[in-house]
VEXZABA-347212 format. One record per residue: residue in three letters; chain; y negated, x, z negated of N, C-alpha, C in turn. Coordinates in nm, 4 decimals. Layout:
N
ala:A:Y:X:Z:Y:X:Z:Y:X:Z
...
This chain:
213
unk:A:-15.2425:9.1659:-0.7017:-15.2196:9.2800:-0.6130:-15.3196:9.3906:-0.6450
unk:A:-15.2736:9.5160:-0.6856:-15.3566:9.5926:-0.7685:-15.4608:9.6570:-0.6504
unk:A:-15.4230:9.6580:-0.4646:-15.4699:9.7251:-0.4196:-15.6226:9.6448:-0.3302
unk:A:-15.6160:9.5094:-0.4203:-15.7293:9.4504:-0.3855:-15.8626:9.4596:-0.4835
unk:A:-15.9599:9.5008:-0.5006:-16.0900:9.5142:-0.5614:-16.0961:9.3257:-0.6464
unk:A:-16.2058:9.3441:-0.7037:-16.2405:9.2877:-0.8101:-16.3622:9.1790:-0.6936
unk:A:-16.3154:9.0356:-0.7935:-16.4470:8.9594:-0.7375:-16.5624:9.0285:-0.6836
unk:A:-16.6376:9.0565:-0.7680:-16.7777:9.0916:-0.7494:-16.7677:9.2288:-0.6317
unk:A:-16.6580:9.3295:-0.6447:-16.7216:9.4242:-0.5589:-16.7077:9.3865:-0.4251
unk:A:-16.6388:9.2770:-0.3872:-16.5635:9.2208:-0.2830:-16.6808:9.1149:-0.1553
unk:A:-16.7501:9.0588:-0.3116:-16.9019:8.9711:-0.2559:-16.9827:9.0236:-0.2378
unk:A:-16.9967:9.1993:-0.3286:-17.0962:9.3339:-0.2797:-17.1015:9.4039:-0.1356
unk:A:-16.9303:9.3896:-0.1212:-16.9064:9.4793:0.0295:-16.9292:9.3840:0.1465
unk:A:-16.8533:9.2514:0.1195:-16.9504:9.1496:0.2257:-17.0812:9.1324:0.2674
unk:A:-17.1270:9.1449:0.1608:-17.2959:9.1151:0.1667:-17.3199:9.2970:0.2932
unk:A:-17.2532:9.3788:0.2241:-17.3266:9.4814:0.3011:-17.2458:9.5135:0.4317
unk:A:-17.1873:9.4790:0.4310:-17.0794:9.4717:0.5861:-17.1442:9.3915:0.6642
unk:A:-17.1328:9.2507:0.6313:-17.2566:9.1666:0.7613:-17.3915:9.2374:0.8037
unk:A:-17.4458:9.2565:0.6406:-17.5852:9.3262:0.7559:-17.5995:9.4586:0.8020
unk:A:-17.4687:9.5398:0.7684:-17.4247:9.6681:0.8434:-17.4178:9.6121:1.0076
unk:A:-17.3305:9.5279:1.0200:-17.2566:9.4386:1.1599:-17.3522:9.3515:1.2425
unk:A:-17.5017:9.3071:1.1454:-17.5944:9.2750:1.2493:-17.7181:9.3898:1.2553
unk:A:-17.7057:9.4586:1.2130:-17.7758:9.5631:1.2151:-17.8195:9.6712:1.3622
unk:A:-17.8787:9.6878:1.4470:-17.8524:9.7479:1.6281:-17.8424:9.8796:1.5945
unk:A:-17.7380:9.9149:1.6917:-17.7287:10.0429:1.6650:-17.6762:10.0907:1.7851
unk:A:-17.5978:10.2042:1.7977:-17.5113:10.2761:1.9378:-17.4082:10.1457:1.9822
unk:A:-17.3417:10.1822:1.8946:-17.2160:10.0691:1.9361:-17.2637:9.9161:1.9548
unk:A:-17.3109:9.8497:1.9210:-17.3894:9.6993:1.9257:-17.4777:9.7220:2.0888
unk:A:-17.5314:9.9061:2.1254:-17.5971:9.8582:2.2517:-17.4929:9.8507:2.3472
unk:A:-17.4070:9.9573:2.3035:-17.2712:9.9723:2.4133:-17.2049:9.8613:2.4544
unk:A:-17.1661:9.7811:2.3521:-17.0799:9.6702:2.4217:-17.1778:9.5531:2.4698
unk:A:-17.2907:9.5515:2.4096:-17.3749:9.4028:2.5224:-17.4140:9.4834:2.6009
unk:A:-17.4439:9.6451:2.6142:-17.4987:9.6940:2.8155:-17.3353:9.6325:2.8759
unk:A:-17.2493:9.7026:2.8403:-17.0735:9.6330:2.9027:-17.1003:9.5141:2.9973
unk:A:-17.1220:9.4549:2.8239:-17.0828:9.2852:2.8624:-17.2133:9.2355:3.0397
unk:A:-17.3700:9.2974:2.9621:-17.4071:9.2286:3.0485:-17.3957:9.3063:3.1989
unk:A:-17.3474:9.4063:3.2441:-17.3144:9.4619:3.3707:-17.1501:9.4605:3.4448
unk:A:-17.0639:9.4615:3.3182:-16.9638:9.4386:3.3835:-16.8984:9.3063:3.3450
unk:A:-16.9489:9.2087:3.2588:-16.8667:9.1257:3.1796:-16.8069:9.1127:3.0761
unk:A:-16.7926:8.9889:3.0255:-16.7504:8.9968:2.8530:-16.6339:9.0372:2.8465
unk:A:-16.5040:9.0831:2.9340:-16.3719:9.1625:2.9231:-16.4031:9.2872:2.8906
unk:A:-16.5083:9.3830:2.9559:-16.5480:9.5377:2.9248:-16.6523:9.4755:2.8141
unk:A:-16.6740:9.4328:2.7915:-16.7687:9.4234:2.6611:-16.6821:9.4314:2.5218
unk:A:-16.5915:9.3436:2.5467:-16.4900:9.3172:2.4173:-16.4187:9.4392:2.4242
unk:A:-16.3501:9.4766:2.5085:-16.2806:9.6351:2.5378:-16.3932:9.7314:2.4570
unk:A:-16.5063:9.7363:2.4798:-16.5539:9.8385:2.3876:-16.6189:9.8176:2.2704
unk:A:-16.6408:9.7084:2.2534:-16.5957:9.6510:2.0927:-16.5062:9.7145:1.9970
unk:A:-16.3939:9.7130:2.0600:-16.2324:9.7423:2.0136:-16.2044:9.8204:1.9979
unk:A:-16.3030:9.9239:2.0762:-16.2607:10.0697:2.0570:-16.3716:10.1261:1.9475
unk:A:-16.4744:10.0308:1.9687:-16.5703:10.0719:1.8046:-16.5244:10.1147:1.6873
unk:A:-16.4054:9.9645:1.7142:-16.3318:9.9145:1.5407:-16.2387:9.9595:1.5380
unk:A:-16.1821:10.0285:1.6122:-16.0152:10.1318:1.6688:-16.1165:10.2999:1.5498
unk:A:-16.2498:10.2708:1.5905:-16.3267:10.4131:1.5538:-16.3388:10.4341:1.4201
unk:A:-16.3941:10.2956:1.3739:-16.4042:10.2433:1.2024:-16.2648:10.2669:1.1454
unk:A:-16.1458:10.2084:1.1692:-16.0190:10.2096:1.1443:-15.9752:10.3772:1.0916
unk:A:-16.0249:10.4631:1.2339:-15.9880:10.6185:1.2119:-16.0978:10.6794:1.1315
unk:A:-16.2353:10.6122:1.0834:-16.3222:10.6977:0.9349:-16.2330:10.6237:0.8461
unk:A:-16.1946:10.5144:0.8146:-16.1379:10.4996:0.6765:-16.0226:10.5819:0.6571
unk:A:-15.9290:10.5573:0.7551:-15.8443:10.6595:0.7228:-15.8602:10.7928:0.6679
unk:A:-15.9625:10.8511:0.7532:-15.9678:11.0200:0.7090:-16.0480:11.0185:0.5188
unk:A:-16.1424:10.8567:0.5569:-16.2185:10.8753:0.3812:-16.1128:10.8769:0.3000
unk:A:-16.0164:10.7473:0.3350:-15.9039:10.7549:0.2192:-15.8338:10.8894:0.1641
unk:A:-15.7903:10.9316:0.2974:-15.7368:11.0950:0.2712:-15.7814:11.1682:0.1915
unk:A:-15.9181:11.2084:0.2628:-16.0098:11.3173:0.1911:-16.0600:11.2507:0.0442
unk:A:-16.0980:11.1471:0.0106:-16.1750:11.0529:-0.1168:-16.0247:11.0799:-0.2504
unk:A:-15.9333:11.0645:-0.2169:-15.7923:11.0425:-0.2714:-15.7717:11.1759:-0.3085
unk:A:-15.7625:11.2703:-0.2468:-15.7338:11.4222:-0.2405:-15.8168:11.4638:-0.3580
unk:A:-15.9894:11.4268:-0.3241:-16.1081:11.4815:-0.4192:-16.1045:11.4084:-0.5308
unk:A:-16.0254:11.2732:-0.5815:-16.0263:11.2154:-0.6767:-15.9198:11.3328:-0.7222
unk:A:-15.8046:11.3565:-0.7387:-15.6957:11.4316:-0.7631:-15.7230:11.5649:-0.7713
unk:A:-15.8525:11.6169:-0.7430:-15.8411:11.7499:-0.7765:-15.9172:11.7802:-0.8713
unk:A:-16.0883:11.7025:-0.8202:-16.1833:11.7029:-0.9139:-16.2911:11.5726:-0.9283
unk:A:-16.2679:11.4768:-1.0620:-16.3215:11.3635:-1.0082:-16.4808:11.3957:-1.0631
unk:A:-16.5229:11.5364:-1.0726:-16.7019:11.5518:-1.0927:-16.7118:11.5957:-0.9704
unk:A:-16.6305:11.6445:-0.8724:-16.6502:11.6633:-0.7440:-16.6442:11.5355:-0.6915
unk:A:-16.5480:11.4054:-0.6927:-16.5489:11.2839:-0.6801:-16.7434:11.1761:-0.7278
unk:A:-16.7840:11.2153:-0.8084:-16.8745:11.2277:-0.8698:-16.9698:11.2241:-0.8018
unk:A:-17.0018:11.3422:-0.7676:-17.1287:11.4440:-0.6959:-17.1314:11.3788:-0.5507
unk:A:-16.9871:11.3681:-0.4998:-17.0051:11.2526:-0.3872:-17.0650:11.1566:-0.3795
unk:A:-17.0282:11.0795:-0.5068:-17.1079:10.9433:-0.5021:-17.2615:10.9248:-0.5241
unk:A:-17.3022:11.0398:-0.6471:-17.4370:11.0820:-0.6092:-17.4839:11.0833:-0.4852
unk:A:-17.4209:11.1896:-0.4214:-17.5276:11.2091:-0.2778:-17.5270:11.0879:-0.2103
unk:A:-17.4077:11.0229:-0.1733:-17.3664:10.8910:-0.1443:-17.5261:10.8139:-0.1130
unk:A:-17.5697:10.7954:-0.2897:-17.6561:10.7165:-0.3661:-17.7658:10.7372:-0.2573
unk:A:-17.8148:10.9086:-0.2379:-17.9318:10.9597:-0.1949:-17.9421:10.9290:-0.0467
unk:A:-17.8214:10.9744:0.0146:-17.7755:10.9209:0.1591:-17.8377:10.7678:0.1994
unk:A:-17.7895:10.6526:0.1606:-17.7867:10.5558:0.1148:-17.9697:10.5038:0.1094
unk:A:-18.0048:10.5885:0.0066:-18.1956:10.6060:-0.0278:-18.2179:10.5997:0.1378
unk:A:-18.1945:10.7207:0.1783:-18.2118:10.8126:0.2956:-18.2551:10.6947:0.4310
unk:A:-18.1313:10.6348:0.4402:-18.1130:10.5086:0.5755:-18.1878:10.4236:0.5315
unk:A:-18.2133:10.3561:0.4070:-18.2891:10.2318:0.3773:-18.4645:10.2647:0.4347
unk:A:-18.5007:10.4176:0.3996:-18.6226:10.5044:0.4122:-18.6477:10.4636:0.5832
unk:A:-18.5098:10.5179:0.6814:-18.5249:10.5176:0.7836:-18.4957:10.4067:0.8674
unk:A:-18.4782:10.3123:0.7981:-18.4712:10.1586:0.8524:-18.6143:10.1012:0.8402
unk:A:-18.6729:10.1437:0.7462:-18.8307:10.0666:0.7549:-18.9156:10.1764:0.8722
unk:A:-18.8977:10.2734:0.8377:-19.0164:10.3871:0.9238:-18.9686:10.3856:1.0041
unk:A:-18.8463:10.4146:1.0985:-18.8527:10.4184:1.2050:-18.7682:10.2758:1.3085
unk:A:-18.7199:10.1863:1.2206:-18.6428:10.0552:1.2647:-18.5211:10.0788:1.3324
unk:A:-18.4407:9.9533:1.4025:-18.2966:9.9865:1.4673:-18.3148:10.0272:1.5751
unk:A:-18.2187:10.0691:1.6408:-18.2231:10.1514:1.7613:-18.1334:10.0204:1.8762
unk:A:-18.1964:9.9531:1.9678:-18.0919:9.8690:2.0615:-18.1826:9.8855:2.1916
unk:A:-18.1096:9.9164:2.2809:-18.1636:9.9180:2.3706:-18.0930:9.8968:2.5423
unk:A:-18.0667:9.8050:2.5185:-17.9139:9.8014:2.6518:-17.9840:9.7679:2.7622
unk:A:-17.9054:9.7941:2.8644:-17.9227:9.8231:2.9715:-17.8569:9.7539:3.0769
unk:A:-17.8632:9.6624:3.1625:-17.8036:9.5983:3.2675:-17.7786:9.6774:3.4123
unk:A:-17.6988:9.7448:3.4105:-17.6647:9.8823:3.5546:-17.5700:9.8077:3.6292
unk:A:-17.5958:9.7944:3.7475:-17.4854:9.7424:3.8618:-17.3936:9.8423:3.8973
unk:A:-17.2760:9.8474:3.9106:-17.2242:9.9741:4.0101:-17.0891:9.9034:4.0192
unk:A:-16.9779:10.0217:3.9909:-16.8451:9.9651:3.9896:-16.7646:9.9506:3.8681
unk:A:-16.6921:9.8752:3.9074:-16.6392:9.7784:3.7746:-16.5541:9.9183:3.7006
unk:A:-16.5931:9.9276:3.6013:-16.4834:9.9987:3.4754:-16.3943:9.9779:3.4446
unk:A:-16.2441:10.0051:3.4254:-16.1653:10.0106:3.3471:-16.1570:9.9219:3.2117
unk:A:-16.1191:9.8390:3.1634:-16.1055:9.8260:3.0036:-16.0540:9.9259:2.9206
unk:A:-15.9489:10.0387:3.0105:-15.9177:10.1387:2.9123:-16.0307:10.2153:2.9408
unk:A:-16.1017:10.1834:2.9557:-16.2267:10.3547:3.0059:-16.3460:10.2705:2.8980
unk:A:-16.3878:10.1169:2.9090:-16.4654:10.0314:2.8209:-16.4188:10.1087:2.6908
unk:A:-16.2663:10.0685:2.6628:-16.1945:10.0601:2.5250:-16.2536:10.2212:2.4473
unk:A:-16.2379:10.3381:2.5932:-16.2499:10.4642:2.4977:-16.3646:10.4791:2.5009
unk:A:-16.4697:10.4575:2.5697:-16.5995:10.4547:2.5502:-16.6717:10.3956:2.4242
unk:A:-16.5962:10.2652:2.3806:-16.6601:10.2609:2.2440:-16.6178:10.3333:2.0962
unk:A:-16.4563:10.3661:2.1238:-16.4645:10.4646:2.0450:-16.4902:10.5911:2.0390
unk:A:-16.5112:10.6535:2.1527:-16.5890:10.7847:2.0982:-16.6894:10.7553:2.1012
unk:A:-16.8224:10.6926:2.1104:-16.9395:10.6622:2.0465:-16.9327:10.6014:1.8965
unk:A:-16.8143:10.5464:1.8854:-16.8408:10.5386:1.7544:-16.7481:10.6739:1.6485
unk:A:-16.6713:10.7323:1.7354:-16.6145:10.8800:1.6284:-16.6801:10.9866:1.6545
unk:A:-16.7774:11.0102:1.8049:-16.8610:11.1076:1.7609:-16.9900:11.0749:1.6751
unk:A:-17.0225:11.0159:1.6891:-17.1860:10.9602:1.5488:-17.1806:11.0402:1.4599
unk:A:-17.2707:11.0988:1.4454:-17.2325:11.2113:1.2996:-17.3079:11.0977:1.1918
unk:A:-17.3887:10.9964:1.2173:-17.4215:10.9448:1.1380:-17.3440:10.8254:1.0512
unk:A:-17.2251:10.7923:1.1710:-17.1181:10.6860:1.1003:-16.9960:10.7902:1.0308
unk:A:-17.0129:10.8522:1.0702:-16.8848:10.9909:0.9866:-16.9757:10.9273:0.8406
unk:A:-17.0777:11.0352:0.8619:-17.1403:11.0621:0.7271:-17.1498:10.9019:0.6327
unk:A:-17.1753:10.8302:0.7100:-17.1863:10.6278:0.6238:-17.0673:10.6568:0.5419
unk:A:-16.9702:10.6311:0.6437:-16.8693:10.5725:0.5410:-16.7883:10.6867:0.4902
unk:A:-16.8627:10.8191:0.4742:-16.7922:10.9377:0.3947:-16.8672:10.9182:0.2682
unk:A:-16.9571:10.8268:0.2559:-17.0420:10.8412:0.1492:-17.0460:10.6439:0.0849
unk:A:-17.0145:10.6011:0.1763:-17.0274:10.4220:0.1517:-16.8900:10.3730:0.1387
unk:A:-16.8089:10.4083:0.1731:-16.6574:10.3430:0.0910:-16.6592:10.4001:-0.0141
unk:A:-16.6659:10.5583:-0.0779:-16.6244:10.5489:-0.2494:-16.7579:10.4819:-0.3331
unk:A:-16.8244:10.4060:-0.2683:-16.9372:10.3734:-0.3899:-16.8283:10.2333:-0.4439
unk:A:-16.7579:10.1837:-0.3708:-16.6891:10.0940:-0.4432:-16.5303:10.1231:-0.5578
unk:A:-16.5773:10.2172:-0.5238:-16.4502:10.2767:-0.6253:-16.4622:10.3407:-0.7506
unk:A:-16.3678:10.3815:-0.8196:-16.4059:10.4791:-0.9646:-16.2954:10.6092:-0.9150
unk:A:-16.3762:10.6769:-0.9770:-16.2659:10.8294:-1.0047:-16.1510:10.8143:-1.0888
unk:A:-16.1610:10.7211:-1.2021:-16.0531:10.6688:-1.2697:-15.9774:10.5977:-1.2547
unk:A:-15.9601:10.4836:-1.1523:-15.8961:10.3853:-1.0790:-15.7517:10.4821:-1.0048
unk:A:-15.6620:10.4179:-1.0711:-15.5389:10.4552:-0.9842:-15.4898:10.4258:-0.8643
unk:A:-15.5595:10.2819:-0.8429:-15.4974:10.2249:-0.7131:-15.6384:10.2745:-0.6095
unk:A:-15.7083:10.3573:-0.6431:-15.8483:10.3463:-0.5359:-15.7853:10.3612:-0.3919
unk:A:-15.7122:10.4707:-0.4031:-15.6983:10.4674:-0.1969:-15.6348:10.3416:-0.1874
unk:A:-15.5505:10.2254:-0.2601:-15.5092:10.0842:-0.1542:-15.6567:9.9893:-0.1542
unk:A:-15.7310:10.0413:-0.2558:-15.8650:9.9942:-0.2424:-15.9228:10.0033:-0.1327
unk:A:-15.9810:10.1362:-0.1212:-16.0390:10.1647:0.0058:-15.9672:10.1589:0.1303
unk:A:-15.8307:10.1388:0.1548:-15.7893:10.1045:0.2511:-15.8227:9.9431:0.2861
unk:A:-15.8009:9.8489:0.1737:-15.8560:9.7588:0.2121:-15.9593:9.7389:0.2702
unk:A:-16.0491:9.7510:0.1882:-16.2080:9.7735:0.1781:-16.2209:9.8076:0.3667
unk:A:-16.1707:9.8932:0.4099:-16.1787:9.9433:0.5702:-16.1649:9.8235:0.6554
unk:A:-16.0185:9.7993:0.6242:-15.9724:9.6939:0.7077:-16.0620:9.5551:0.6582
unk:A:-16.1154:9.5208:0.5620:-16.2207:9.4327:0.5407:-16.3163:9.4377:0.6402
unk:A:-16.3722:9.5567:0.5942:-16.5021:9.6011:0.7033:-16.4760:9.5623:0.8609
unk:A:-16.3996:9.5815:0.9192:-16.3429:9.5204:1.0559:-16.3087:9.4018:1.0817
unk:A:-16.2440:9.3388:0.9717:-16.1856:9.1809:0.9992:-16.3740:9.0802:0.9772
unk:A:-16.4836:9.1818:0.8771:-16.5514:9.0848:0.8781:-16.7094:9.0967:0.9750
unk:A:-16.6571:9.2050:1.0747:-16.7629:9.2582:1.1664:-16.7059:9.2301:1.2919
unk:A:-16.5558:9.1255:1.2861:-16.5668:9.0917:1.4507:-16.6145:8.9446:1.4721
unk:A:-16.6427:8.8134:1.3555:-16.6897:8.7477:1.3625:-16.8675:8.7443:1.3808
unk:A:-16.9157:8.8340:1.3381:-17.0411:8.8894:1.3432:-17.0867:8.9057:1.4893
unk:A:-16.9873:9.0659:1.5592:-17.0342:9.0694:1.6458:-16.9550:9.0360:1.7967
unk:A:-16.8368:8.9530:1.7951:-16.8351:8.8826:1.8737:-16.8921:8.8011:1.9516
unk:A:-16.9856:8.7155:1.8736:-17.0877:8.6011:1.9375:-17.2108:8.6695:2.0118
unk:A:-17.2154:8.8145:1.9762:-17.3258:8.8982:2.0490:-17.2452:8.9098:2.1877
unk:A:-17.1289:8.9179:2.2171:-17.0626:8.8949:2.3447:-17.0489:8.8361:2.3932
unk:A:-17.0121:8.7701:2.3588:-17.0322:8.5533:2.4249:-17.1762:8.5536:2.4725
unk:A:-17.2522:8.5918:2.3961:-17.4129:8.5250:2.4387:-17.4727:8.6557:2.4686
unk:A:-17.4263:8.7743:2.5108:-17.5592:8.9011:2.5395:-17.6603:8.8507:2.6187
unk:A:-17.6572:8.7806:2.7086:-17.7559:8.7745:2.7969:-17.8576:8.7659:2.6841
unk:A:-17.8516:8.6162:2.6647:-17.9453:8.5393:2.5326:-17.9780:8.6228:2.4013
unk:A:-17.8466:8.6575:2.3590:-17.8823:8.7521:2.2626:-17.9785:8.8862:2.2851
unk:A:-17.9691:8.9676:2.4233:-18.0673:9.0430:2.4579:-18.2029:9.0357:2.4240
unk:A:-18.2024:8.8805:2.5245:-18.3451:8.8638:2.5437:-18.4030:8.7994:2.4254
unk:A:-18.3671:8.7942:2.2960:-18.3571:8.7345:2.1936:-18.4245:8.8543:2.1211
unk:A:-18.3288:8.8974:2.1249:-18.3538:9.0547:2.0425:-18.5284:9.1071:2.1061
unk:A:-18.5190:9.1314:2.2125:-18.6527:9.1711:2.2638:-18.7634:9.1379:2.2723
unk:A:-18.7574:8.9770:2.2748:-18.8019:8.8862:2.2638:-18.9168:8.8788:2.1345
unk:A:-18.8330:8.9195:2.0061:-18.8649:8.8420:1.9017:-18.8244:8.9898:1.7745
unk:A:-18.9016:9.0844:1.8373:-18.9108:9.2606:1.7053:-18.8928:9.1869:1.5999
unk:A:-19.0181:9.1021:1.5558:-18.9843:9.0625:1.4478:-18.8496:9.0226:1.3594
unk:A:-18.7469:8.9369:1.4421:-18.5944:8.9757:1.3702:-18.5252:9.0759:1.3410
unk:A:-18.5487:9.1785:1.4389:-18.4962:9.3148:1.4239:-18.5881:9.3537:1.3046
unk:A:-18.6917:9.3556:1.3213:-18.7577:9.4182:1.1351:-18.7104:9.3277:1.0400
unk:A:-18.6658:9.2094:1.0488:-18.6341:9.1272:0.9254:-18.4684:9.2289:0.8566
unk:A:-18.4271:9.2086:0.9666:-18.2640:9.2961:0.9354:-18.3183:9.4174:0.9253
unk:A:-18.3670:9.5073:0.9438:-18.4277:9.6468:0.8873:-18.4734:9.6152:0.7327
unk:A:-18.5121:9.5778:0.7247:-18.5742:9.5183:0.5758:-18.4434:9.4773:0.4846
unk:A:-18.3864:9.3497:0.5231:-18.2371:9.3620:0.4530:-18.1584:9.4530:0.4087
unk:A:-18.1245:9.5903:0.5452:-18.0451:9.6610:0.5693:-18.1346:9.7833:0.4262
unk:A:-18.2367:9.8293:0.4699:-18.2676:9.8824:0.3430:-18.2935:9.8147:0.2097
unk:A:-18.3068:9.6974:0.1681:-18.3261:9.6278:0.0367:-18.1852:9.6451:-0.0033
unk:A:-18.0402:9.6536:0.0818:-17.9298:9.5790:0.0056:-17.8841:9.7387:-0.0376
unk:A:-17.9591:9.8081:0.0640:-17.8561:9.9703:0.0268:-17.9308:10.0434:-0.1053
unk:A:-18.0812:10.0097:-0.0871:-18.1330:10.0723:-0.1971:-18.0996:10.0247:-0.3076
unk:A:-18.0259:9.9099:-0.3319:-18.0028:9.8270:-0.4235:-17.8879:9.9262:-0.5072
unk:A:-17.7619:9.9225:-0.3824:-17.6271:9.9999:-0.3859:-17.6751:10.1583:-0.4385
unk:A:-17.7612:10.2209:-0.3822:-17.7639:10.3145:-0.4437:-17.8587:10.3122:-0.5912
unk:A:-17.9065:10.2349:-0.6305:-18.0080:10.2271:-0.7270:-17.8401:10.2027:-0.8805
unk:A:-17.7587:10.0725:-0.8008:-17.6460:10.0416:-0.9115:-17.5765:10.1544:-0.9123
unk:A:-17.5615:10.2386:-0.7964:-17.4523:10.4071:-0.8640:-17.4913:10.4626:-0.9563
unk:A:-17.6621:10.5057:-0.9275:-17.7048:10.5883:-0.9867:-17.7305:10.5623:-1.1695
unk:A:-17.7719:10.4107:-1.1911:-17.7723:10.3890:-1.2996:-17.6478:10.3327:-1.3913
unk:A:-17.5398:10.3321:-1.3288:-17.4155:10.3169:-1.3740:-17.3880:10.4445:-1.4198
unk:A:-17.4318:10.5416:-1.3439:-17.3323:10.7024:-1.3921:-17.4223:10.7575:-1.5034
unk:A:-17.5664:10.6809:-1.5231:-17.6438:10.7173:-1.6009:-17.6181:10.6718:-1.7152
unk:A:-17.5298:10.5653:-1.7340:-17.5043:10.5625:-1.9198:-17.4133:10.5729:-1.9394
């Protein structure tokens, strides 16, 4: 099936999808504050609307990535460069300044699941910082020369989702624990900061010296 990627880039995007998916961030605080104030139904509801959020950047990358392959693939190119630098950029700001989690247990009245559901996706479609990820982190797995790249990167999307609800599901099941886990114990959160920049600097270190010979 031509619109599936190659062994290796496949064990590349896993590797960086899990520790994208345990990584704390907006969306990871949103659905365990949910879970632990209203319950794991509004927790999972805004989960869903995270990955409803992820679903609508691949789409628009495919669009726009597909379009810029077809018009100009040194403009295709120059993307993946910055990509590279981008990429530098987060690994930089994963050690100096670490993840961001910080949830919150608020009593009041019970929410909606459709109000949960849209709450996690517009935190995750306004982020200018997840726009910018995966405007710059889905074509690193691709070529400008590849014909089938957009069923690529469409995969590649829907990958990214099928392998970030096993991840962060169990943070719903267990927020309480997982909270106090997290808070508990910085030190894990810097271990995954450390990952999260070793695997990207890696990714951008292989663009850059791939386009270099």
């Amino acid at each position: 099936m031509s619109f599936i990627p190659d062994t290796s880039t496949l064990i590349q995007f896993a590797i960086a999808t899990v520790i994208l998916a345990i990584t704390p961030g907006p969306d990871m605080t949103l659905f365990v504050s949910r879970t632990l104030s209203q319950g794991r139904a509004t927790g999972f509801a805004s989960m869903a609307g995270a990955l409803c959020g992820t679903l609508v950047h691949t789409t628009l990358v495919v669009v726009g990535v597909s379009a810029l392959i077809v018009a100009s693939p040194m403009a295709f190119f120059a993307l993946k460069i910055f990509g590279a630098g981008y990429l530098v950029f987060l690994a930089w700001q994963a050690i100096t300044k670490g993840s961001a989690f910080s949830p919150e247990k608020k009593t009041g009245p019970q929410i909606s699941l459709f109000r949960s559901w849209a709450a996690g996706l517009g935190v995750n479609l306004l982020n200018p910082k997840i726009i910018l990820f995966f405007m710059t982190f889905l074509p690193q797995f691709v070529s400008a020369h590849d014909p089938h790249a957009p069923g690529k990167l469409f995969f590649l999307g829907a990958m990214f989702i099928v392998l970030s609800i096993p991840v962060t599901a169990p943070m719903v099941f267990a927020a309480e624990k997982f909270s106090s886990a997290m808070k508990a114990s910085p030190r894990v959160t810097r271990v995954v900061d450390y990952l999260f920049a070793g695997v990207f600097s890696a990714f951008a270190l292989k663009i850059l010296t791939a386009q270099a010979k």
